[in-house]
CHARMM internal coordinates of N, CA and C (Angstrom, degrees):
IC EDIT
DIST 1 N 1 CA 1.4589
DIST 1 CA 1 C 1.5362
ANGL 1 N 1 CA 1 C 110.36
DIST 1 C 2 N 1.2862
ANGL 1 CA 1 C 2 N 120.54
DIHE 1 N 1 CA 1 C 2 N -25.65
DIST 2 N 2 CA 1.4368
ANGL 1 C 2 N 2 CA 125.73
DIHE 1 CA 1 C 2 N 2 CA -174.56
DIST 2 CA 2 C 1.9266
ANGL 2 N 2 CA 2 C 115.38
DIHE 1 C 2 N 2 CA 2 C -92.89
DIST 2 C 3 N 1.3176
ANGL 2 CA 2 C 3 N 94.61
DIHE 2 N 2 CA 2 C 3 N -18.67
DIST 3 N 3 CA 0.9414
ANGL 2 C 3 N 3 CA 111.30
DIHE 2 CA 2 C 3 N 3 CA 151.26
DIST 3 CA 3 C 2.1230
ANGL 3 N 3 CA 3 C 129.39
DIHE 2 C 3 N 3 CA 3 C -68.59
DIST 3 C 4 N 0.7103
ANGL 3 CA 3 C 4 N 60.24
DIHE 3 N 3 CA 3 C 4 N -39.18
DIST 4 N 4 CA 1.9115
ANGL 3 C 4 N 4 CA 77.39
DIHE 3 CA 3 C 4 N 4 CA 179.08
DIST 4 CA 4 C 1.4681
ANGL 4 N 4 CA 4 C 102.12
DIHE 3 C 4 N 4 CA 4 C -73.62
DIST 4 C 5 N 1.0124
ANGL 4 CA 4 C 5 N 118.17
DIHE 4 N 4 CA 4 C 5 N -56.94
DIST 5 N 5 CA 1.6074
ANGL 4 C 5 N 5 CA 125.97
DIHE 4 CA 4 C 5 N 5 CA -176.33
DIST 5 CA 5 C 1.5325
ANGL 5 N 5 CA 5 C 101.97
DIHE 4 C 5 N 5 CA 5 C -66.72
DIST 5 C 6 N 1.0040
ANGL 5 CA 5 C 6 N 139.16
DIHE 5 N 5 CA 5 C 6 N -47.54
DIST 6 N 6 CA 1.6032
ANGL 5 C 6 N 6 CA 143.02
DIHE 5 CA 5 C 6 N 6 CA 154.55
DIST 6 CA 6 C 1.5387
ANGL 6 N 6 CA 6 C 104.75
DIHE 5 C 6 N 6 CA 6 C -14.22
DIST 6 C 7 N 1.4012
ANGL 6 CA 6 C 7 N 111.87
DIHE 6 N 6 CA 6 C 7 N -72.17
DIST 7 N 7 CA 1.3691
ANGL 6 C 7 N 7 CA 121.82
DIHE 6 CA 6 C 7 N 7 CA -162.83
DIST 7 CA 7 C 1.3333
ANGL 7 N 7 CA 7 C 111.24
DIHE 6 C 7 N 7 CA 7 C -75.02
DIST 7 C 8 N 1.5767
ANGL 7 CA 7 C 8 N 112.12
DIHE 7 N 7 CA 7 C 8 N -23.93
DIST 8 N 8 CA 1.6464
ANGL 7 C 8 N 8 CA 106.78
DIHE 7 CA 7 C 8 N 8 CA -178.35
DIST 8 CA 8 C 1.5923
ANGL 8 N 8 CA 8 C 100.68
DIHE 7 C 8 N 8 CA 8 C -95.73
DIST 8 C 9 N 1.3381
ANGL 8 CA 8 C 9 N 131.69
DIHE 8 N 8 CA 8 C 9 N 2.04
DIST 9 N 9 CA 1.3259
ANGL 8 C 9 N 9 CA 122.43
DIHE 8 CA 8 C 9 N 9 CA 171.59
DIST 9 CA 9 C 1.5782
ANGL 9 N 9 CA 9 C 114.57
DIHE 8 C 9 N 9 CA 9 C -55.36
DIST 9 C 10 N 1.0787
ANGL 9 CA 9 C 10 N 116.79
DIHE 9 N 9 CA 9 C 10 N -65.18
DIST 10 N 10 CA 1.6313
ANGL 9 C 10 N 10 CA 135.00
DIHE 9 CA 9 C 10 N 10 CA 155.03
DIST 10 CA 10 C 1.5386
ANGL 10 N 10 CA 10 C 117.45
DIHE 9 C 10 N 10 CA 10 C -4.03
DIST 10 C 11 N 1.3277
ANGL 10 CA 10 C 11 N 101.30
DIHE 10 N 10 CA 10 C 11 N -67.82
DIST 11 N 11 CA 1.5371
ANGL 10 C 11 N 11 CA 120.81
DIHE 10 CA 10 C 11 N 11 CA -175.76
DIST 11 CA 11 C 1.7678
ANGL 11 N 11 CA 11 C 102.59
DIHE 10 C 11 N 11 CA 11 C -73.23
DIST 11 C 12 N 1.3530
ANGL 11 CA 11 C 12 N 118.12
DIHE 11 N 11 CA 11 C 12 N -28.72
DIST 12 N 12 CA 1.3183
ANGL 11 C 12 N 12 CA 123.66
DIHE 11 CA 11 C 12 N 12 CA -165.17
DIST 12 CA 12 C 1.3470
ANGL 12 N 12 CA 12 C 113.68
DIHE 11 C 12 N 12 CA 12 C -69.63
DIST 12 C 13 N 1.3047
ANGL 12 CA 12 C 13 N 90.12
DIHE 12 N 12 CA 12 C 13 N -39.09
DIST 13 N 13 CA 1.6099
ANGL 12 C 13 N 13 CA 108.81
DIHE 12 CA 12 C 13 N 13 CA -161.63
DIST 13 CA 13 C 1.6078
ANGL 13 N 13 CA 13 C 98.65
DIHE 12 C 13 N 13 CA 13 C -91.90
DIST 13 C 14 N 1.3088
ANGL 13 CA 13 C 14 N 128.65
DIHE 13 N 13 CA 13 C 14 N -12.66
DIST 14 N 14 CA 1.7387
ANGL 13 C 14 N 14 CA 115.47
DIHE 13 CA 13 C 14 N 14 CA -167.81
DIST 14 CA 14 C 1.7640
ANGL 14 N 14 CA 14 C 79.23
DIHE 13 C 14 N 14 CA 14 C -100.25
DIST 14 C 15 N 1.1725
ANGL 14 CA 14 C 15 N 121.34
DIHE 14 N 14 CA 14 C 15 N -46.52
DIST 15 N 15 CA 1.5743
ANGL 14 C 15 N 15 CA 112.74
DIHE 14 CA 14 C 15 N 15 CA -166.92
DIST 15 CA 15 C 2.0099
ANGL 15 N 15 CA 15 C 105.22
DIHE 14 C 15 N 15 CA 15 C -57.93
DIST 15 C 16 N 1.5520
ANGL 15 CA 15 C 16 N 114.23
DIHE 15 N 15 CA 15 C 16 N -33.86
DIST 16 N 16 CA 1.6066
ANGL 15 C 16 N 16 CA 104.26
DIHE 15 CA 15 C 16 N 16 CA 164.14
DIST 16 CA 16 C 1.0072
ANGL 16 N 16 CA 16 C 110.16
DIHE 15 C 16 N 16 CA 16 C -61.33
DIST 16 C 17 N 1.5484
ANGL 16 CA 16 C 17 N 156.01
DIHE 16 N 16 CA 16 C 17 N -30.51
DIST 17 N 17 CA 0.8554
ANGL 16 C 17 N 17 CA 154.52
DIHE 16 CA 16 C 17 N 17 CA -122.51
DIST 17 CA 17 C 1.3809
ANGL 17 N 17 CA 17 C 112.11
DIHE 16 C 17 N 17 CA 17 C -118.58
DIST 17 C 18 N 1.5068
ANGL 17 CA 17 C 18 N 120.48
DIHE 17 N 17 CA 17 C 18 N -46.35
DIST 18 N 18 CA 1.5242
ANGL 17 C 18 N 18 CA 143.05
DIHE 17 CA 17 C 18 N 18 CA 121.44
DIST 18 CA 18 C 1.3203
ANGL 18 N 18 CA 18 C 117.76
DIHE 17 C 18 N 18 CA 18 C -0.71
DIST 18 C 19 N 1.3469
ANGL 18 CA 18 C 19 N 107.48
DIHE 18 N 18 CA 18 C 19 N -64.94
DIST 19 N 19 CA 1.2313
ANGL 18 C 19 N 19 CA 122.37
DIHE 18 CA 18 C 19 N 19 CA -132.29
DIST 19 CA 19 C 1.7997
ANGL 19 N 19 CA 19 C 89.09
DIHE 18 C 19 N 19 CA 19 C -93.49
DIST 19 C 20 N 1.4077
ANGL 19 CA 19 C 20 N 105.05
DIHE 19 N 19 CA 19 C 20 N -42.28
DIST 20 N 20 CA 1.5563
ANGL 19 C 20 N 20 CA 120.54
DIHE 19 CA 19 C 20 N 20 CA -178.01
DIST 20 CA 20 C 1.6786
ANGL 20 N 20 CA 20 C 113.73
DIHE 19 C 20 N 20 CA 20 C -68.48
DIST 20 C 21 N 1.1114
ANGL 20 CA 20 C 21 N 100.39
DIHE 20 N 20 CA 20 C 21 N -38.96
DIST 21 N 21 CA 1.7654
ANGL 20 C 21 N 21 CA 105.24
DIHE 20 CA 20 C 21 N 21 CA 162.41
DIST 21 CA 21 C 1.5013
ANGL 21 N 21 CA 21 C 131.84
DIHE 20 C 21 N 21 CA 21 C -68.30
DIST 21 C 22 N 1.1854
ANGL 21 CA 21 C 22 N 95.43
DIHE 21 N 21 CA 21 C 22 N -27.12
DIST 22 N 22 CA 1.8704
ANGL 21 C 22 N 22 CA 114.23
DIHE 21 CA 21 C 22 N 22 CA 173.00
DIST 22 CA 22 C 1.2546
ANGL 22 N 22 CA 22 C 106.87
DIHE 21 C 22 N 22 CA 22 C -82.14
DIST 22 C 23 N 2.1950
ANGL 22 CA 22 C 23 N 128.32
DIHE 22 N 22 CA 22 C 23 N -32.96
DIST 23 N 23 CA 1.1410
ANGL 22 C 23 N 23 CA 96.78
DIHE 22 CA 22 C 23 N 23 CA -179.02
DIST 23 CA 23 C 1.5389
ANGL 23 N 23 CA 23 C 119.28
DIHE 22 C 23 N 23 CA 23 C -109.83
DIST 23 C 24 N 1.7011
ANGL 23 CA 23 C 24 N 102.65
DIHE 23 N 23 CA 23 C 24 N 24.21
DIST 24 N 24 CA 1.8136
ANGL 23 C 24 N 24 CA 128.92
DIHE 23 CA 23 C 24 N 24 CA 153.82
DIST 24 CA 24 C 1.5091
ANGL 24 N 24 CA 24 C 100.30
DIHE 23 C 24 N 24 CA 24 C -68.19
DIST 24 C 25 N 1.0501
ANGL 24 CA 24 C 25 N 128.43
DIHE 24 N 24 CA 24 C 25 N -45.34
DIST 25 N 25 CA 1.6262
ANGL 24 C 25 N 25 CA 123.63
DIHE 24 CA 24 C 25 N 25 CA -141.55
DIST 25 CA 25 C 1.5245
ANGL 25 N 25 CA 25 C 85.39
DIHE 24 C 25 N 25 CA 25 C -101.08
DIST 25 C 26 N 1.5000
ANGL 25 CA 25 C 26 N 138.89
DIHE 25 N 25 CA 25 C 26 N -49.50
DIST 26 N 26 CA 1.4460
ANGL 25 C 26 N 26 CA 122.08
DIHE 25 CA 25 C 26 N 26 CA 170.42
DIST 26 CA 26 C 1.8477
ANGL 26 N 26 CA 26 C 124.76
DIHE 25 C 26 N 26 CA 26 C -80.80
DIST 26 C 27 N 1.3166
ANGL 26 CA 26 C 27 N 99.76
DIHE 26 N 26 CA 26 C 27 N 19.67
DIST 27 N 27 CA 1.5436
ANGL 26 C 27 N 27 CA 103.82
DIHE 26 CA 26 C 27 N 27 CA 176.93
DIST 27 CA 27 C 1.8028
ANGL 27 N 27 CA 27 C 96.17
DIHE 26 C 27 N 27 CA 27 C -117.99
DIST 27 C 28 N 1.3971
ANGL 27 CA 27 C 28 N 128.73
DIHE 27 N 27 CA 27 C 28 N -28.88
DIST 28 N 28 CA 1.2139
ANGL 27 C 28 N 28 CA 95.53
DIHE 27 CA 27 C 28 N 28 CA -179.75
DIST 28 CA 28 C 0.9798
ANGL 28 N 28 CA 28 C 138.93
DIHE 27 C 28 N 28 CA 28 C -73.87
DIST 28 C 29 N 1.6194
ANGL 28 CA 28 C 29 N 129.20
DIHE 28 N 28 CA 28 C 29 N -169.63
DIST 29 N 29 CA 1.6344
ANGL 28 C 29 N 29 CA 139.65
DIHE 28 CA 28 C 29 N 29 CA -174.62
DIST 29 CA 29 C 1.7990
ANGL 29 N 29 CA 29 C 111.22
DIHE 28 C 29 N 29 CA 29 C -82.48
DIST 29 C 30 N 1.1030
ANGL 29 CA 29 C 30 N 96.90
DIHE 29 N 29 CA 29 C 30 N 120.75
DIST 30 N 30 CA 1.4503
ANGL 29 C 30 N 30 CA 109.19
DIHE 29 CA 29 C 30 N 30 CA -167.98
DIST 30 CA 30 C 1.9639
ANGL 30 N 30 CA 30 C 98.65
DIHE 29 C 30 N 30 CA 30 C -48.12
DIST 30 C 31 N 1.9770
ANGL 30 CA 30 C 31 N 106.63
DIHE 30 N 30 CA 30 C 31 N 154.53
DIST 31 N 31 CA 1.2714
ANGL 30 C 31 N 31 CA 122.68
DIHE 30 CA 30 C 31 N 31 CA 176.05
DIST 31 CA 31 C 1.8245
ANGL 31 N 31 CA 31 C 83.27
DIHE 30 C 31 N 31 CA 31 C -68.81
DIST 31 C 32 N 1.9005
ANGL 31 CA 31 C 32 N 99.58
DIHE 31 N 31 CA 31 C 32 N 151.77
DIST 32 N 32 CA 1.4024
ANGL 31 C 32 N 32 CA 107.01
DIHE 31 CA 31 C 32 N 32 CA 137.81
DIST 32 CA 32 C 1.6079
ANGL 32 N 32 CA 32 C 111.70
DIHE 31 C 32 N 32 CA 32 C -52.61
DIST 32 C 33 N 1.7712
ANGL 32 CA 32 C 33 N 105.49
DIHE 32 N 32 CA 32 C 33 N 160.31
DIST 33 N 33 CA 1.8710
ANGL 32 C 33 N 33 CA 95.18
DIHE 32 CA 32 C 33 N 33 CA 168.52
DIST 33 CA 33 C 1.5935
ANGL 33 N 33 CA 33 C 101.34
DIHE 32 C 33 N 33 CA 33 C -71.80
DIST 33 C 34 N 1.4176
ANGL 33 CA 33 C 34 N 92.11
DIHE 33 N 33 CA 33 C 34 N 174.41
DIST 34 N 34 CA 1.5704
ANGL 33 C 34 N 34 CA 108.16
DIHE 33 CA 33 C 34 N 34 CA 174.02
DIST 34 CA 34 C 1.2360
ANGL 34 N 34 CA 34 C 112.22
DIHE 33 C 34 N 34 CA 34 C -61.10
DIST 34 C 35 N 1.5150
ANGL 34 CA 34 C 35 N 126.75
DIHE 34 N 34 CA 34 C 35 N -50.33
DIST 35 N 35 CA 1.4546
ANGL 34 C 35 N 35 CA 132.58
DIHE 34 CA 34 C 35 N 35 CA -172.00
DIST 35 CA 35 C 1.3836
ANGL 35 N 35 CA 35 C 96.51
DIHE 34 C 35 N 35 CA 35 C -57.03
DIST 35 C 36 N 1.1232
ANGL 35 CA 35 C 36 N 158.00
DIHE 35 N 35 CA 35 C 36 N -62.68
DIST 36 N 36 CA 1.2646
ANGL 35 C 36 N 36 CA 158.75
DIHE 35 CA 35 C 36 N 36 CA -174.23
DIST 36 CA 36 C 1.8671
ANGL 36 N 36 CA 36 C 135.10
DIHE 35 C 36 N 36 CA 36 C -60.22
DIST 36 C 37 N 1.4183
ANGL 36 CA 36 C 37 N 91.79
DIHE 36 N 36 CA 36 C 37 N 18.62
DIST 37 N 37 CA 1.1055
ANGL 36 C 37 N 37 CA 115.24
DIHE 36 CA 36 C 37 N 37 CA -162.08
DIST 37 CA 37 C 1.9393
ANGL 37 N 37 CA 37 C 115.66
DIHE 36 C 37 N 37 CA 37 C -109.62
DIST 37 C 38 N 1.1228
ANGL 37 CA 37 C 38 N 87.19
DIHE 37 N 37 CA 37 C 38 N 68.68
DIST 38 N 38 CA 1.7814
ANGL 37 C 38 N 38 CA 108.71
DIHE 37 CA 37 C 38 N 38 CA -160.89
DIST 38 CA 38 C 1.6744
ANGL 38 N 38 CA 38 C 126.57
DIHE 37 C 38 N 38 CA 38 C 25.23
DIST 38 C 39 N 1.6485
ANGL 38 CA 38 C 39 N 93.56
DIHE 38 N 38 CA 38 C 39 N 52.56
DIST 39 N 39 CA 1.6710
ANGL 38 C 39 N 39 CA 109.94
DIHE 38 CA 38 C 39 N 39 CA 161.68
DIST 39 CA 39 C 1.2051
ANGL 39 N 39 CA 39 C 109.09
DIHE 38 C 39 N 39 CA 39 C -110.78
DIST 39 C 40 N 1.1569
ANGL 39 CA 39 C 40 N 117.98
DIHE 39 N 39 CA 39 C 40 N 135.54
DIST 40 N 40 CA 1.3532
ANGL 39 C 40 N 40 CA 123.18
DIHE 39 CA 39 C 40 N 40 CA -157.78
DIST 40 CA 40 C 1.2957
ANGL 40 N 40 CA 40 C 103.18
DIHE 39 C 40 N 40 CA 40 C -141.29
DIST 40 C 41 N 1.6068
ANGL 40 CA 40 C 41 N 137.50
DIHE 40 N 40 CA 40 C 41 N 146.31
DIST 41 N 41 CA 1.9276
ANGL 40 C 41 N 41 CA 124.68
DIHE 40 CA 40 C 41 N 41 CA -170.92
DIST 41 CA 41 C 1.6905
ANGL 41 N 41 CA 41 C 76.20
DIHE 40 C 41 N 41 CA 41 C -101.78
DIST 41 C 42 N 1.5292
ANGL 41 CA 41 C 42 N 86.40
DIHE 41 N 41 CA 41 C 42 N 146.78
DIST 42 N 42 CA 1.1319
ANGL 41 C 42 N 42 CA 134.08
DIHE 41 CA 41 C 42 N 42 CA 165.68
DIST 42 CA 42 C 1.5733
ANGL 42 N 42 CA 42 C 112.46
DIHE 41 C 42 N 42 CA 42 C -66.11
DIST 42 C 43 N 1.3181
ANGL 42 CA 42 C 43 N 132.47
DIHE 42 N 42 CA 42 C 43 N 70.05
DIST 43 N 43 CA 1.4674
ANGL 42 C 43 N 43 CA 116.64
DIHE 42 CA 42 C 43 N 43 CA 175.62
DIST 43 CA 43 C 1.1596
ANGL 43 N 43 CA 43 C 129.93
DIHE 42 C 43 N 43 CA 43 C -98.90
DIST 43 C 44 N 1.2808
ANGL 43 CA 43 C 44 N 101.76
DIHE 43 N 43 CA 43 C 44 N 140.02
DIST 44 N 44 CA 1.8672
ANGL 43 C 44 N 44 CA 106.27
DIHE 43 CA 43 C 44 N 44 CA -178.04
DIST 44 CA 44 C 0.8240
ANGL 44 N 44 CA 44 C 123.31
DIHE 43 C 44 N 44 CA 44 C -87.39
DIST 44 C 45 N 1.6467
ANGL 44 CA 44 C 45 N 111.60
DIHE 44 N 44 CA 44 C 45 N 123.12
DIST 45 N 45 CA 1.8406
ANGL 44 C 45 N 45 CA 135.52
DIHE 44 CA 44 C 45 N 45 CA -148.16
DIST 45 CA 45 C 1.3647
ANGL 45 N 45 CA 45 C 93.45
DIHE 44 C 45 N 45 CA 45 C -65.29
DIST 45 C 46 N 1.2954
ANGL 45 CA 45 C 46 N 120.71
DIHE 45 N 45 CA 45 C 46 N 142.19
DIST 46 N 46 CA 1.2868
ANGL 45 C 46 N 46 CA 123.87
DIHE 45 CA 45 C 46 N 46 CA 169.16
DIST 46 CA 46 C 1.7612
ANGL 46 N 46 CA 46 C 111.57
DIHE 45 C 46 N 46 CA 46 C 85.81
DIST 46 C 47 N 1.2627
ANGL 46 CA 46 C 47 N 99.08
DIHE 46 N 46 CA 46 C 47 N 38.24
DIST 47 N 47 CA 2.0516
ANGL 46 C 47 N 47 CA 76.44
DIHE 46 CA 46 C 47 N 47 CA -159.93
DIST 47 CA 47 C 1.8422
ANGL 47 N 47 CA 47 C 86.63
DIHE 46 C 47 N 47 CA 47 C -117.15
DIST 47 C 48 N 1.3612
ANGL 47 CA 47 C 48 N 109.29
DIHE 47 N 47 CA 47 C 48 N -4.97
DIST 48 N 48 CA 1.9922
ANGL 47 C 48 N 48 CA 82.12
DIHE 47 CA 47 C 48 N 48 CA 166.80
DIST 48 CA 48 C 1.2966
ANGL 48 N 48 CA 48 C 105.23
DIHE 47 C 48 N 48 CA 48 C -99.30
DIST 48 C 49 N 1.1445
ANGL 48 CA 48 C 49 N 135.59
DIHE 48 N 48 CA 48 C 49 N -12.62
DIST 49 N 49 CA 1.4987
ANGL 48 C 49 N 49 CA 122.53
DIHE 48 CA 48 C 49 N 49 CA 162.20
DIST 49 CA 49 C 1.4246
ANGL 49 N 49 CA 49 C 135.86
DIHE 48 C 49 N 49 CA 49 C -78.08
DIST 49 C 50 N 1.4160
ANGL 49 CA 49 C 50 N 116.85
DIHE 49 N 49 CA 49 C 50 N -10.53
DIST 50 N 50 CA 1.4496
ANGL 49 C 50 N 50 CA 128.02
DIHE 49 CA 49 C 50 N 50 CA 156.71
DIST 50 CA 50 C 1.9136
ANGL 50 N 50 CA 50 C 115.08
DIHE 49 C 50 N 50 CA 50 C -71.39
DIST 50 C 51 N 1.4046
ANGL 50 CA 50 C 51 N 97.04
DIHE 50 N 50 CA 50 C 51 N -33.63
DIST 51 N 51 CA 1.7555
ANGL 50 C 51 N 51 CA 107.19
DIHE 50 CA 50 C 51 N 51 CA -168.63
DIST 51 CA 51 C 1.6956
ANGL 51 N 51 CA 51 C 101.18
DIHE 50 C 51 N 51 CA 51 C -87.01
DIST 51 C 52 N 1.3599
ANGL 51 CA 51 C 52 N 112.81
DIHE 51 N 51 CA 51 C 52 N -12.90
DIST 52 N 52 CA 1.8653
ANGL 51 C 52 N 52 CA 111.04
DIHE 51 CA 51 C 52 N 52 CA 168.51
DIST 52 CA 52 C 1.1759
ANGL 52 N 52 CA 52 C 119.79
DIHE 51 C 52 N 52 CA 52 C -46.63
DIST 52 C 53 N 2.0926
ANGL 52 CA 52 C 53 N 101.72
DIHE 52 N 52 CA 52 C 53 N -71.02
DIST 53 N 53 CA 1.1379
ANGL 52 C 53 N 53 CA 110.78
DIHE 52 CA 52 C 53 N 53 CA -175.52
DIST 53 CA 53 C 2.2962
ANGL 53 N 53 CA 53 C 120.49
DIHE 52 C 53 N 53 CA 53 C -43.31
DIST 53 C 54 N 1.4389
ANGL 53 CA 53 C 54 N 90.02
DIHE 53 N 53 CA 53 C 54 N -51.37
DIST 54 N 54 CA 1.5202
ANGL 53 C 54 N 54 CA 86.01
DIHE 53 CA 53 C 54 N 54 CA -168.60
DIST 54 CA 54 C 1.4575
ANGL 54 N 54 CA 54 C 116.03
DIHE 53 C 54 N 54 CA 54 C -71.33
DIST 54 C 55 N 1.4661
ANGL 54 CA 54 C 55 N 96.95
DIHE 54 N 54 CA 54 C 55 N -19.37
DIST 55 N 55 CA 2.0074
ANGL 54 C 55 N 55 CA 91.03
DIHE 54 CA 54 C 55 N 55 CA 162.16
DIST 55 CA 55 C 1.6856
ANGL 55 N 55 CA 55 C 112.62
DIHE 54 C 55 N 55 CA 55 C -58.52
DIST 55 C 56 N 0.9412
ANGL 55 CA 55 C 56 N 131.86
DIHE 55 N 55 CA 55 C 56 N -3.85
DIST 56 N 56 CA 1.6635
ANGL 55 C 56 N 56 CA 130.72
DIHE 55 CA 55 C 56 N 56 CA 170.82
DIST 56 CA 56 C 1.5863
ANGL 56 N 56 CA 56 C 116.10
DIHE 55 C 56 N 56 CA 56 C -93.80
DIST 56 C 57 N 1.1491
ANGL 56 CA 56 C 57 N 108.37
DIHE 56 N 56 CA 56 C 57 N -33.52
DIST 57 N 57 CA 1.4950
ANGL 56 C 57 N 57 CA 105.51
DIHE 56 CA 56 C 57 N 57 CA 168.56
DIST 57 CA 57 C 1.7609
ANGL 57 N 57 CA 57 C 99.64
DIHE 56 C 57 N 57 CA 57 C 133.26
DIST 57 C 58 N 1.4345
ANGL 57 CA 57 C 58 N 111.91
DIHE 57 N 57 CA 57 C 58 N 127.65
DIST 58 N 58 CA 1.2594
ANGL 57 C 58 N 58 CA 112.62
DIHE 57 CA 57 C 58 N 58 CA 168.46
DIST 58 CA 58 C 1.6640
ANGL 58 N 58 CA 58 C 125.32
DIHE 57 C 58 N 58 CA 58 C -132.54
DIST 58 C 59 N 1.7697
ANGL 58 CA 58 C 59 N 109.23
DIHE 58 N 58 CA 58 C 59 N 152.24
DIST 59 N 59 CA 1.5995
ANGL 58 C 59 N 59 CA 103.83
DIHE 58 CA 58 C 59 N 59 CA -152.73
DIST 59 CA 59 C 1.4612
ANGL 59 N 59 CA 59 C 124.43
DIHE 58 C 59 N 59 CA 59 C -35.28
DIST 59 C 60 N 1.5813
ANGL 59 CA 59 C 60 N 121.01
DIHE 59 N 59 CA 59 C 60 N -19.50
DIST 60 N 60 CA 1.1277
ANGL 59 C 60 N 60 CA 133.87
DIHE 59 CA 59 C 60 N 60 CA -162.53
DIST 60 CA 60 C 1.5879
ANGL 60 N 60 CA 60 C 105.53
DIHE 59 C 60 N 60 CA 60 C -75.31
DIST 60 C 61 N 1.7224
ANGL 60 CA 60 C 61 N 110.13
DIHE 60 N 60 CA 60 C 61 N -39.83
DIST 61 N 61 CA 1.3472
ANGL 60 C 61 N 61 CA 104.87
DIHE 60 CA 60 C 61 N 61 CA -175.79
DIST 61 CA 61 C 1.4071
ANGL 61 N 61 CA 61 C 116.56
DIHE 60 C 61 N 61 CA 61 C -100.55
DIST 61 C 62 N 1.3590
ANGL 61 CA 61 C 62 N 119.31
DIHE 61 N 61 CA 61 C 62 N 8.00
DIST 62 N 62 CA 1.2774
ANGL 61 C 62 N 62 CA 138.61
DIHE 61 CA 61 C 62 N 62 CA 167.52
DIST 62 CA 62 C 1.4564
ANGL 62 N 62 CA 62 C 101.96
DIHE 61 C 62 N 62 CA 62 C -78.25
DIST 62 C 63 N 1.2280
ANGL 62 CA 62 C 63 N 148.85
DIHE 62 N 62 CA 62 C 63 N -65.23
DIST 63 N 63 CA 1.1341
ANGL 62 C 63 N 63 CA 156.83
DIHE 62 CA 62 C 63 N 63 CA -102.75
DIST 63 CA 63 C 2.2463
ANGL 63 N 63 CA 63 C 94.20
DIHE 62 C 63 N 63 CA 63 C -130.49
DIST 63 C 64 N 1.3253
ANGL 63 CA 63 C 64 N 90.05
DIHE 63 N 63 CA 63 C 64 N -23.50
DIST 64 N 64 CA 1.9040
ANGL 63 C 64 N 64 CA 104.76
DIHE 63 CA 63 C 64 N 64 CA 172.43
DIST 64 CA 64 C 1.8533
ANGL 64 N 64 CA 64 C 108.26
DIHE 63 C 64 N 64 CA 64 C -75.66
DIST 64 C 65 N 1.6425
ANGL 64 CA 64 C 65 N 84.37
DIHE 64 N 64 CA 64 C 65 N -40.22
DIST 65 N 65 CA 1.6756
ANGL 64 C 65 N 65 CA 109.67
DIHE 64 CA 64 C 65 N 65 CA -158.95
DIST 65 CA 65 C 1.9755
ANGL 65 N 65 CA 65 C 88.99
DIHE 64 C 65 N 65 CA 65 C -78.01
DIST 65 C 66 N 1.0240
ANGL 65 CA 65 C 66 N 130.17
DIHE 65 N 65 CA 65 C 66 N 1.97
DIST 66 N 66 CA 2.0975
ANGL 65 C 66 N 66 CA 122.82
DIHE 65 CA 65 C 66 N 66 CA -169.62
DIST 66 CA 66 C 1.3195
ANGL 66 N 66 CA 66 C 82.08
DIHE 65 C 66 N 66 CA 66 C -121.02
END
COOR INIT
IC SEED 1 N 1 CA 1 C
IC BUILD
């Protein structure tokens, strides 16, 4: 019998071990997402007030449009 318990010590101890890492990995605090992970767009200062004016119409597409 002491024999038997010998051989299942082995197995005993990797299955706690298992078992203790699986219930780390479903108890911790969730990752931020990836997208949120200090990428940030690059925008060019000034760029909705240049793109106003030509939403109204400029000589170039007036002058395509006759």
């Amino acid at each position: 019998m002491a024999i038997v318990a010998f051989l299942l010590l082995p197995v005993v101890t990797m299955l706690l071990y298992g078992m203790d890492r699986t219930e780390d990995w479903l108890t911790r605090a969730p990752r931020p997402p990836r997208h949120a992970r200090g990428r940030h767009l690059r925008l060019i200062h000034g760029g909705r007030r240049q793109a106003a004016p030509a939403a109204q119409g400029t000589p170039e597409t007036e002058t395509e449009a006759a």
